[in-house]
C-alpha positions in Angstrom: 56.8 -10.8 68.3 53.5 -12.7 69.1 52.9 -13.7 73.1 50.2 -15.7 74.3 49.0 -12.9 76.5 45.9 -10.7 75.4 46.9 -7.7 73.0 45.0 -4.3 71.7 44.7 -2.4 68.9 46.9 0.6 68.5 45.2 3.8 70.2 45.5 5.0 66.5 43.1 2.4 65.5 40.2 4.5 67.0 40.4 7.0 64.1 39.6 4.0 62.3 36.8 3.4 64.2 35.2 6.8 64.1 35.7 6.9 60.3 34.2 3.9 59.5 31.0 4.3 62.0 30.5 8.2 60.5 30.8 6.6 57.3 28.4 3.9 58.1 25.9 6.7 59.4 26.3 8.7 56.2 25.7 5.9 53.6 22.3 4.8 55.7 20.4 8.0 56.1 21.7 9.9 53.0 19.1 8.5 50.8 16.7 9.5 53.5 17.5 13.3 54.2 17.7 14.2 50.2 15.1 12.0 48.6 12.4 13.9 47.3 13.9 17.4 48.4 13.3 15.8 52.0 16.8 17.8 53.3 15.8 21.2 51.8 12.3 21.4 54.0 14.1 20.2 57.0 16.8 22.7 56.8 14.3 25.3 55.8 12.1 23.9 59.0 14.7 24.1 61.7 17.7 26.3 60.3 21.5 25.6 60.1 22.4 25.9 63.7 19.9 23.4 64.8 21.3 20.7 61.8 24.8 21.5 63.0 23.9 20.8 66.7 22.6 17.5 65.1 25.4 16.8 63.4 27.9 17.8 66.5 26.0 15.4 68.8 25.3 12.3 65.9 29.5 12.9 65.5 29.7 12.7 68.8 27.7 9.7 69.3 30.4 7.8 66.7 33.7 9.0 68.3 32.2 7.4 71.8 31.1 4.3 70.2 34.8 4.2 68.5 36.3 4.8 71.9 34.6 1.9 73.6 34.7 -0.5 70.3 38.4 0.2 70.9 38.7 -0.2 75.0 37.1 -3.8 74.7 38.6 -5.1 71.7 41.7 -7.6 72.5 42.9 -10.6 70.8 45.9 -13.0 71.3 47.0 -16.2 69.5 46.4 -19.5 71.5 48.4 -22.5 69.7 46.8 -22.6 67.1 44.1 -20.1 67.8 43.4 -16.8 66.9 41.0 -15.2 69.8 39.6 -12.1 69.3 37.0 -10.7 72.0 34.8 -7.6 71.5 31.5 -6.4 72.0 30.2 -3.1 73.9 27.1 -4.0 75.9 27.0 -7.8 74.8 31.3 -8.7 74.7 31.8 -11.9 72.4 34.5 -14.5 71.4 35.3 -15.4 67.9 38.2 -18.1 67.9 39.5 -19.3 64.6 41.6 -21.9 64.3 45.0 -21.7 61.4 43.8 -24.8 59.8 40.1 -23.1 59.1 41.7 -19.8 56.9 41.8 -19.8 53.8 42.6 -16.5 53.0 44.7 -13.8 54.6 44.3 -10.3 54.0 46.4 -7.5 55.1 45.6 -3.5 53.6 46.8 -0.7 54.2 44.2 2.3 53.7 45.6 5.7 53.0 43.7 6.8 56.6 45.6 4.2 58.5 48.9 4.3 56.1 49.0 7.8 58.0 49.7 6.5 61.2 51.9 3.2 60.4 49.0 0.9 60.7 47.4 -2.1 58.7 44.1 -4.1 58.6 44.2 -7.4 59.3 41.3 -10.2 58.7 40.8 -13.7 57.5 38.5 -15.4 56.2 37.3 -19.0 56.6 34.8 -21.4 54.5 31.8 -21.0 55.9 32.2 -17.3 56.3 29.5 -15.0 54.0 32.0 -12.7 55.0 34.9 -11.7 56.5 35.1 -14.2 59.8 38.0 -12.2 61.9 38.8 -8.4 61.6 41.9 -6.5 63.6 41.5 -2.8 62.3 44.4 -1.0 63.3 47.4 -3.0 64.0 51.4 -2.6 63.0 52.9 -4.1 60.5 55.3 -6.4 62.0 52.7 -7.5 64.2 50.0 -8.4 61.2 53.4 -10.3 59.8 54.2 -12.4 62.5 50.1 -13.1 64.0 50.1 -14.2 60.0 53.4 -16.2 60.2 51.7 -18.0 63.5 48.9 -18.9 62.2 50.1 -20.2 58.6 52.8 -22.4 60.2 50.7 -24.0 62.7 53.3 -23.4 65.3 53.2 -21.7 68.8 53.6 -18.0 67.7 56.4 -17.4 70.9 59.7 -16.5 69.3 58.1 -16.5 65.8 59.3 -13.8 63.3 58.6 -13.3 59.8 60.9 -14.8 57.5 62.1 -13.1 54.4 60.5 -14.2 51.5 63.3 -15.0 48.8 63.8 -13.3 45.7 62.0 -15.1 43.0 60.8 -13.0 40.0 57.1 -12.4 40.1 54.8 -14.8 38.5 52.7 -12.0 37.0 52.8 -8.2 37.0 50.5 -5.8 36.0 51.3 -2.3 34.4 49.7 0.9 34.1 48.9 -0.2 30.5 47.3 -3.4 31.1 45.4 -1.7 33.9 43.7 0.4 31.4 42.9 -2.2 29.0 41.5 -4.4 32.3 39.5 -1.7 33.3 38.1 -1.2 29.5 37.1 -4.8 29.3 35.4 -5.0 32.3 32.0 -3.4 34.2 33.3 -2.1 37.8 31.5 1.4 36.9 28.5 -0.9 36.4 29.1 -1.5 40.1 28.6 1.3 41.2 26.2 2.7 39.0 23.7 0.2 40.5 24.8 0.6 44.5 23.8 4.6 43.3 20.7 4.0 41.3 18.4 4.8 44.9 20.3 7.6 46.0 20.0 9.0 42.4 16.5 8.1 42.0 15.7 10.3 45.0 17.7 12.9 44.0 16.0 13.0 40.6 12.6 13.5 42.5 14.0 16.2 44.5 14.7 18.3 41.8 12.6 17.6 39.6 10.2 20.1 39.8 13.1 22.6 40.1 14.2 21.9 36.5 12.1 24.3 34.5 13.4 27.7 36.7 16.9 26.7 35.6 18.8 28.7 33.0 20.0 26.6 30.6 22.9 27.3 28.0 22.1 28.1 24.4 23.4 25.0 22.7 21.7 22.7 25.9 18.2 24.4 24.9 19.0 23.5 21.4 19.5 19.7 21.8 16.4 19.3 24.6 14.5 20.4 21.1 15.3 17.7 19.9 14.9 14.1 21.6 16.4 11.6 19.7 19.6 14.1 19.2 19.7 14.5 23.6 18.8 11.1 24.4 21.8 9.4 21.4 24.1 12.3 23.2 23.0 11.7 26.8 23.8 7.7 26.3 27.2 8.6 24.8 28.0 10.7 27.3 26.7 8.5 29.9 28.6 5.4 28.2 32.2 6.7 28.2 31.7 8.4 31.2 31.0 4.4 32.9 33.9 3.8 30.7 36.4 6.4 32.6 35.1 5.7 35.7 35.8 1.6 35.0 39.3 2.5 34.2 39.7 4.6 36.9 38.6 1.9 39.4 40.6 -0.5 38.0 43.9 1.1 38.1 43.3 2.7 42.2 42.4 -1.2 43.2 45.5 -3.1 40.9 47.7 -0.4 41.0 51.5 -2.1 41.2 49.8 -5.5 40.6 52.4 -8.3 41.9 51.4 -12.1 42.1 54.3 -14.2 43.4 54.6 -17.8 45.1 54.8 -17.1 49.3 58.5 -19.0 49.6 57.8 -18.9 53.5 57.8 -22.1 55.3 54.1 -23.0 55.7 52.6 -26.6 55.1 51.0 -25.8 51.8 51.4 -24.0 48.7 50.7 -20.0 49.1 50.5 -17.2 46.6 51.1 -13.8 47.7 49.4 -10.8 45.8 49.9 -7.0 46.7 47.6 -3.9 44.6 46.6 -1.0 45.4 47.2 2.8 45.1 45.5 4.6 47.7 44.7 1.7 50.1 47.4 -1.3 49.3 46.3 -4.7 49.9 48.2 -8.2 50.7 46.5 -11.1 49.5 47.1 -14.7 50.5 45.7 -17.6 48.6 46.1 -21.0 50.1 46.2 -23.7 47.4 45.2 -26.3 49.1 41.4 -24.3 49.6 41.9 -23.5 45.9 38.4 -24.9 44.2 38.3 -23.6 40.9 39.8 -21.4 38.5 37.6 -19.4 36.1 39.5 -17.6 32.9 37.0 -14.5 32.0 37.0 -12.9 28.5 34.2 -10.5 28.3 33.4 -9.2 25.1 35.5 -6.4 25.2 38.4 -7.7 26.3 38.4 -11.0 23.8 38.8 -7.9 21.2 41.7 -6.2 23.5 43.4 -9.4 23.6 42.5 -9.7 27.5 41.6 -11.6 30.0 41.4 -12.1 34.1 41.7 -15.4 36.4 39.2 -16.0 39.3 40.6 -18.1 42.0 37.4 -18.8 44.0 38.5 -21.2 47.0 35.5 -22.7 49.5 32.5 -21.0 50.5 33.8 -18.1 47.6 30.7 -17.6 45.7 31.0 -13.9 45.3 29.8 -11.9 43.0 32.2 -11.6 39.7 33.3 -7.8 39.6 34.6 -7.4 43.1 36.0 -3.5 42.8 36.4 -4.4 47.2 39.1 -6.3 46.2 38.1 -9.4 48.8 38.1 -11.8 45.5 41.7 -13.4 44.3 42.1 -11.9 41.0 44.8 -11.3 38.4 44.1 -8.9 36.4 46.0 -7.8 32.6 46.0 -11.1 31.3 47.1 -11.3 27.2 48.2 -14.7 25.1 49.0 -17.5 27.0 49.6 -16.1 30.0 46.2 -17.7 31.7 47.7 -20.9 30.9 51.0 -20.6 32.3 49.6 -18.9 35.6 46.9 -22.2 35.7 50.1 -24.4 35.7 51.6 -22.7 38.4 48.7 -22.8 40.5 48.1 -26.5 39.7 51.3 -28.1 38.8 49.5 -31.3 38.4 47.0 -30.1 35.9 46.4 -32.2 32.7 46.4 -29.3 30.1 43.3 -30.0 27.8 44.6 -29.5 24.0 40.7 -29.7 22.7 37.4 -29.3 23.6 34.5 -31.2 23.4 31.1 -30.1 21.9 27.9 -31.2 23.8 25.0 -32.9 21.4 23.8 -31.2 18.8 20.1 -31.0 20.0 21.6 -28.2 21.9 21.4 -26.1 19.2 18.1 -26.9 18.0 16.4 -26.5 21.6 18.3 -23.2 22.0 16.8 -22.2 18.7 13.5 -23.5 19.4 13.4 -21.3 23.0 14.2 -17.9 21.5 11.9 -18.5 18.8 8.9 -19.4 20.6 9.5 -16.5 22.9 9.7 -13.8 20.4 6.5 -15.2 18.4 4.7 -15.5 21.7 5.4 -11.6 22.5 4.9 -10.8 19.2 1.8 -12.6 18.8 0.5 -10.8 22.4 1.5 -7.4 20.4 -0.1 -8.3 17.4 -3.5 -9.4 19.7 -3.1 -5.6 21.3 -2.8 -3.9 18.0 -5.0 -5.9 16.5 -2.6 -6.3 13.3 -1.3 -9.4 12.1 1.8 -7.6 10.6 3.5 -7.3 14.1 4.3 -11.1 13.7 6.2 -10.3 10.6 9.6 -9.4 12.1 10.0 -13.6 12.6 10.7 -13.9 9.1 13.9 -11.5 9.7 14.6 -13.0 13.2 14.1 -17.0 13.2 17.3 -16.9 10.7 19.5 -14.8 13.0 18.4 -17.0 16.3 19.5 -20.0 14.4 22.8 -18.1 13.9 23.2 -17.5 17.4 21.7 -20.5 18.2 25.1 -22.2 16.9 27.2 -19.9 17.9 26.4 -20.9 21.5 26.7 -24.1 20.6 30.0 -23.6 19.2 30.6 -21.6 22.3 30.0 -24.6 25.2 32.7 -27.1 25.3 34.3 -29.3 28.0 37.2 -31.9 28.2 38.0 -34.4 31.3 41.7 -35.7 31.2 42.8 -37.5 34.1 41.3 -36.3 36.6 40.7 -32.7 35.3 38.1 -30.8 33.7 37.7 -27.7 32.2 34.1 -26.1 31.3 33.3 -23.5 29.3 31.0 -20.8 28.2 29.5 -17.7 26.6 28.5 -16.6 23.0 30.5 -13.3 23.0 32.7 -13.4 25.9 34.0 -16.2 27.0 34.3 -18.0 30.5 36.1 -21.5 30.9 36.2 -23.1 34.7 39.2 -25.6 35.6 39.1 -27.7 38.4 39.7 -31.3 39.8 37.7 -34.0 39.8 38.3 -35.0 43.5 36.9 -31.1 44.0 33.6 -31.8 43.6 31.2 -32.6 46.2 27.7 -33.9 44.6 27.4 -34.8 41.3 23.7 -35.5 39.1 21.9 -36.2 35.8 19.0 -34.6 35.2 16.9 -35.5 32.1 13.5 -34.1 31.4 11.0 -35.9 28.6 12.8 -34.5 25.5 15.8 -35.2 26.1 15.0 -38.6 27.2 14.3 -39.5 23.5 17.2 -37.6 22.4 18.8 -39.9 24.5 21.2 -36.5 26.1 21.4 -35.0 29.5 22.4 -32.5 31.3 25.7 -33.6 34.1 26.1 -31.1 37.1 28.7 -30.8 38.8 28.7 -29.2 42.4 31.9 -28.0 44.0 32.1 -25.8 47.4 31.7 -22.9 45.2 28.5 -23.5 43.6 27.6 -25.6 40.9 28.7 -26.2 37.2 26.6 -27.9 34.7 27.2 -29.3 31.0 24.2 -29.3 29.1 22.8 -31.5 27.0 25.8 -34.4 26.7 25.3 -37.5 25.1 23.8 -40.1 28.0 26.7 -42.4 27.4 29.3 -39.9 27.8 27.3 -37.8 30.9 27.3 -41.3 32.5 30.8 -41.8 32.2 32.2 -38.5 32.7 29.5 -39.2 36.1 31.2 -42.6 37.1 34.8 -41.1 36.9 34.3 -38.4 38.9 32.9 -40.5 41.4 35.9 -42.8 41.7 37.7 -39.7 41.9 36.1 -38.5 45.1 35.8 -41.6 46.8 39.3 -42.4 46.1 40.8 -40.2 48.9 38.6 -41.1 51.2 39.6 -44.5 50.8 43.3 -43.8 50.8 42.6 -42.6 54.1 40.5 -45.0 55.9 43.4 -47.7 54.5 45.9 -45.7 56.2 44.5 -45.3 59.5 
């Protein structure tokens, strides 16, 4: 039960707190102590003691902070307000109001799992990230503050009502987990947060490489380079591969997407992953902006694909191992579509699409050519051989075949009020969403395409823009016009109702 009066985070939450600020400490002045052997002088400099004295007091430093991030941290729910005060030296007031969230999430990590708590935050449109956190709270009270604030109704009294027992709208399975994690770059991620801290370490050691005793058959392939460097890659690239596939079953782990049957004033979907830490995912429908099906290339030969649901102010990156993007993961066949359909029941399905103008083609063409000669022609210049341009007899055939491949690749369709964009040469990504979605639309035509009579239409939603390229001018100025009466039509609708 949720009262108006102020509440606190359980005393729990503090280990929490001291985690998460130790952690903090760690990931900003690791790079620092072991770049370029930097931590070997400084132990050798001072000695052991005097590091773990340093350590003692930095550890100490946290678990104070943690204990007074805890003593003035409150929050209570206020109507329709959540309140949440903190601070240390500086104490500030966050209030949110219900009909601001668009997205509720509630995890469980395995550090607060050990204690019977939960995270709970939200997160509203004009949030870069997430607006409200309450680290450390129990269950039944991260139910019933969410209960509160999704029904719009003074939280006294409220309680969580069961959710009824409607089979899941999508699950995803060890198997599929393993495929997603195949078709997709979260080690890639990673790899690229780690490049620094590797970097440095490199440089550390590097001049401690040569007093190393190296097995037999490791001495053998450093003789020769292009046998270690084809064997470093393959060992480099399935080892990206495992650790993708790792990091894609720990975050979906018991994958279950399923409609939120709880009275609230607008259509919710419920999602709950995890292994280690398990999350609870709300998506409100009616912040819902677009929906982007992704087949990289991989997974268009694995048969699979994922759905982005990226609601306002979501402009996140794509691979989101965090798990703060709505996704649904272990896609195969038609289940994108189905899914799409239950997320927008109103959705004109698009049987075909549309190609954009042919001069597409040809000015995708004419780009990579004049690129390649030009760097060829600057390597030729350097060399002082004319034969270095001789590759573009090979190559200007293959860009025209990939050259209409993408334009094969790009199509759209607008039915009623819907349209769908897509992309990509080898993967693929399409993006479905509603006229009445979008907030600014253009033409833009340059010289070219002004005798070509084509142009290219952008479309600009709360997400970020979407552009088709190079559509004939009387159909860009159509599809343009429509989309119009489509966004002024509510508004409308409104000022004759009031």
């Amino acid at each position: 039960m949720i009262s108006g009066d102020w509440q606190r985070l359980s005393p729990w939450a503090v280990v929490y707190l001291f985690l998460r600020g130790t952690i903090g400490i760690v990931r900003e002045n690791l790079p620092i102590l072991f770049g370029a052997g930097a931590g070997v002088a400084f132990v050798d400099a001072i000695g052991l003691a005097e590091v773990a004295i340093l350590v003692g007091v930095l550890l100490a430093i946290s678990l104070l902070v943690a204990l007074l991030q805890h003593r003035r941290f409150k929050f209570r729910i206020d109507g329709d307000l959540l309140v949440v005060r903190k601070g240390i030296f500086e104490q500030s007031e966050l209030k949110v109001r219900s009909a601001q969230i668009q997205q509720v999430l509630v995890e469980a990590p395995w550090h607060l799992r050990l204690f019977g708590l939960v995270r709970f935050s939200v997160d509203t449109p004009g949030g870069a990230a997430t607006e409200v956190e309450l680290p450390g709270i129990r269950p039944d009270t991260a139910a019933a503050l969410r209960l509160a604030l999704e029904s719009r109704e003074p939280a006294e009294g409220g309680r969580p009502q069961p959710t009824s027992q409607l089979p899941p709208l999508h699950e995803a399975f060890t198997v599929d987990l393993i495929l997603h994690g195949l078709a997709n770059n979260y080690a890639w991620v990673a790899l690229a947060a780690l490049m620094p801290l590797l970097h440095r370490l490199g440089q550390g050691h590097q001049d401690h490489l040569g007093t190393l005793d190296l097995p037999p058959w490791l001495d053998n392939l450093l003789d020769n380079p292009l046998l270690a460097t084809l064997t470093g890659l393959a060992a480099l690239l399935m080892a990206l591969m495992l650790a993708s596939v790792v990091i894609a079953v720990l975050r979906f782990h018991g994958f279950r997407l399923e409609r939120d049957e709880r009275r609230t004033t607008t259509p919710r979907f419920r999602q709950t992953s995890g292994w280690a830490s398990r999350r609870e995912q709300i998506l409100n429908a009616a912040r819902l902006q677009v929906v982007e099906h992704v087949q990289t290339p991989i997974g268009r030969l694995l048969g699979r694909s994922h759905l982005l649901c990226r609601q306002i102010g979501n402009v996140q990156i794509e691979q989101d191992p965090s798990g703060q993007m709505f996704q649904i993961p272990g896609l195969e066949g038609d289940a994108a579509e189905t899914l799409l359909t239950e997320l927008w029941p109103d959705r004109i399905p698009a049987s075909t699409m549309e190609r954009v103008h042919p001069h597409y083609r040809r000015i995708t063409w004419l780009r990579l050519t004049i690129f390649s000669t030009l760097l060829l022609g600057i390597a030729a210049q350097q060399a002082g051989d004319l034969r270095w341009l001789l590759p573009m007899l090979a190559l200007a055939p293959l860009f025209a075949l990939l050259a209409h491949l993408r334009w094969l690749a790009v199509g759209y369709s607008v039915r009623e009020g819907w349209l769908q964009v897509r992309f990509g040469l080898i993967g693929r990504r399409t993006s479905t969403f509603p006229a009445a979605n979008v907030q600014r639309a253009q033409i833009r035509q340059n010289y070219f395409q002004r005798r070509r009579q084509v142009a290219d239409l952008t479309l600009t939603l709360a997400t970020g823009p979407i552009t088709i390229p190079y559509l004939p001018e009387d159909r860009a100025w159509a599809i343009l016009e429509d989309v119009l009466e489509r966004i002024e039509l509510p508004a409308a609708l409104q000022l004759h109702a009031s």
